[in-house]
C-alpha positions as CSV (number, residue, x, y, z in Angstrom):
1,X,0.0,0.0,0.0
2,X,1.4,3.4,-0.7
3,X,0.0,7.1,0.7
4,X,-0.3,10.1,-0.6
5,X,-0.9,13.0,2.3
6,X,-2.8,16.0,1.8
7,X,-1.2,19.2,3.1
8,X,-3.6,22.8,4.0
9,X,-3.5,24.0,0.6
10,X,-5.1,20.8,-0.7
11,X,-2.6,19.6,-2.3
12,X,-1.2,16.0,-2.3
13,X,2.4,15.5,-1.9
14,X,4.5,13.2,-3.3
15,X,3.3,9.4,-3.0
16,X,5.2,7.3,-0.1
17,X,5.5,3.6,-0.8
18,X,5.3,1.7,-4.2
19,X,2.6,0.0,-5.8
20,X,3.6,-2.2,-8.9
21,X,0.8,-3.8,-11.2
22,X,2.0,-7.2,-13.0
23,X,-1.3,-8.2,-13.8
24,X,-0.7,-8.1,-18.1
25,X,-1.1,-5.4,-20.6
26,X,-4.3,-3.3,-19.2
27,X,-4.8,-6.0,-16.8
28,X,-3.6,-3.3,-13.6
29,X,-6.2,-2.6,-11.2
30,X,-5.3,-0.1,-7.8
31,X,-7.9,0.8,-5.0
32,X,-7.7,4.4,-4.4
33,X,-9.2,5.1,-0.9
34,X,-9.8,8.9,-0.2
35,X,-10.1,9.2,3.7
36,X,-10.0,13.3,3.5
37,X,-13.1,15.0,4.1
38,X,-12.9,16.7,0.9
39,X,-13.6,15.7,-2.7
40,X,-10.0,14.9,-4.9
41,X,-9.4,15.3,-8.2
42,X,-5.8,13.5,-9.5
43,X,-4.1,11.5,-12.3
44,X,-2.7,7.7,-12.1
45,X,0.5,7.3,-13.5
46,X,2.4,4.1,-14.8
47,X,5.8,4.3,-14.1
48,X,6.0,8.0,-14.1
49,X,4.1,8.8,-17.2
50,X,0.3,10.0,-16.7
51,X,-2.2,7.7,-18.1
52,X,-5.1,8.5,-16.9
53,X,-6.2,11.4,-15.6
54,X,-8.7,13.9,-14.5
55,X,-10.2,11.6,-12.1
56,X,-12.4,12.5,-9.2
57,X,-13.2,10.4,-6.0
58,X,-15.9,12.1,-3.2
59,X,-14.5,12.8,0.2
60,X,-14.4,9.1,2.8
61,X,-15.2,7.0,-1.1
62,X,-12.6,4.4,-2.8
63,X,-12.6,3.4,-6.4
64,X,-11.3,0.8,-8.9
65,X,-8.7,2.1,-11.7
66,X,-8.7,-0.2,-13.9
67,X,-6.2,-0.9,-17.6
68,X,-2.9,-0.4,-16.3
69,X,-0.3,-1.7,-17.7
70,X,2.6,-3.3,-15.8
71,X,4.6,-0.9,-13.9
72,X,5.2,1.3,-11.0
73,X,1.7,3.0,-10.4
74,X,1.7,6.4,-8.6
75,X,-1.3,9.0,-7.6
76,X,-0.3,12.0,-9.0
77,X,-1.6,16.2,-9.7
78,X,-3.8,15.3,-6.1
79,X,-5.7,18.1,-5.0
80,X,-9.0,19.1,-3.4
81,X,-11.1,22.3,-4.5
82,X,-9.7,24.4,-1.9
83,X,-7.6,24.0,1.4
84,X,-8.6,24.1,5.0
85,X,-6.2,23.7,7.8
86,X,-8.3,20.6,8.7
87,X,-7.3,18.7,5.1
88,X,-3.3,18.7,6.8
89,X,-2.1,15.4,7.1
90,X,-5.7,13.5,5.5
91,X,-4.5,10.7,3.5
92,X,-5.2,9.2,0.5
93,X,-4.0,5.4,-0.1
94,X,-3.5,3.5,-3.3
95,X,-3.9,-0.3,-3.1
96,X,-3.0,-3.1,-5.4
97,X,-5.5,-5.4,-6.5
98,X,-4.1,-6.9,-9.5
């Protein structure tokens, strides 16, 4: 499991930990768990390049990403609509499933 924490602006820093899909071509699938009380919008990418993104999760909700391809998979451009000093230190986790 690997973390991405929210700081008071709203914005994710950098992910701690590494999840690796190994599942096949577009086989990947990673949980993404948001635990923050606040909506997030962020990208996935596969070994450092974005391949999806725009993608939105509602505040204490989780969601499959699915067609990954093999590779080091990391939550990336993670922010909320706006910052609060109650967002520091929410955390977000990404999850293999396959």
């Amino acid at each position: 499991m690997a973390t991405v924490t929210l700081t008071s602006a709203g914005v994710g820093g950098t992910q701690s930990g590494t999840i690796t899909t190994a599942a096949g071509s577009a086989a990947g699938i990673i949980m993404v768990t948001n635990h923050s009380d606040a909506a997030i919008t962020f990208d996935v990418a596969t070994a450092g390049t974005v391949v999806q993104s725009g993608l939105s999760l509602q505040a204490k909700s989780y969601s499959l990403v699915t067609g990954l391809n093999n590779g080091a998979q990391t939550l990336v451009n993670l922010s909320t609509s706006h910052g609060t000093a109650a967002q520091n230190a929410e955390v977000i986790y990404n999850t293999l499933v396959a």
